[in-house]
C-alpha positions, 0 to 999 in steps of 0.5 A, a space after each residue: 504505468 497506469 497504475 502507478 508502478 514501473 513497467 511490468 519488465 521491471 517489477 521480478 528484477 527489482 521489486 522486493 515485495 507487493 501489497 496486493 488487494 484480494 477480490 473485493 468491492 472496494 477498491 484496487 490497492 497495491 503497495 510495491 517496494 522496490 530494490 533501490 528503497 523507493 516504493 510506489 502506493 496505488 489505491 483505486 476505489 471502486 464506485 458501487 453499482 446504481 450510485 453517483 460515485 465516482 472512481 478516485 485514484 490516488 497515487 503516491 511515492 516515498 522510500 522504505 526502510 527495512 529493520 529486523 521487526 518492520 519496515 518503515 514507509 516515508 510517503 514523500 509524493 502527493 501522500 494519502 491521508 495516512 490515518 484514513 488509509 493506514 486504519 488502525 481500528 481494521 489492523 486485526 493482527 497489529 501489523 502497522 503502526 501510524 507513526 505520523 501524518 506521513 510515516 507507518 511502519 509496517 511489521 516485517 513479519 506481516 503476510 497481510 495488511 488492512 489497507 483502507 479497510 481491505 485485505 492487502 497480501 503479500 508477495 515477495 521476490 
């Protein structure tokens, strides 16, 4: 579980669909959904070479509901600060809404999202 999820043997039985970062610079993402309505948010930025940054980990839980036309997401465990994750101004397909200071919906139609500035894709099982 270092990354904030469950144990791989869980994630083909009981995961609905992933978030995933694509290769990039920045960091690390991933957003799991799990079958009984909990998901877990994991975001790892990566520190930029010959800086003084350093890597933040952040890791959060909440539940999902899922709708015809999006499924929400409630961050209820040491949520992020939504809007600086969820950036509306990096959505280019108006994929997400920003509800509130703890809540996005997120369209269900979606095959990829911008979280924190970098393309996340989706899988679903």
């Amino acid at each position: 579980m270092q990354d904030g999820t469950r144990d791989n043997n869980y994630i083909a039985r009981d995961t609905v669909e992933i978030f995933q970062s694509q290769a990039n610079d920045v960091a690390d993402i991933r957003l799991t959904l799990w079958t009984d309505s909990t998901f877990n948010f994991y975001l790892r930025t990566l520190p930029q070479p010959m800086s003084n940054e350093e890597e933040t980990v952040v890791r959060s839980t909440g539940i999902w509901t899922k709708e015809p036309t999006m499924t929400r997401l409630i961050f209820l465990k040491d949520r992020p600060i939504i809007n600086a994750v969820f950036d509306e101004s990096y959505d280019k397909k108006n994929s997400f809404t920003v509800i509130n200071d703890s809540t996005v919906d997120i369209n269900s139609n979606a095959n990829e999202i911008w979280i924190w500035g970098v393309s996340c894709l989706k899988k679903q099982y």
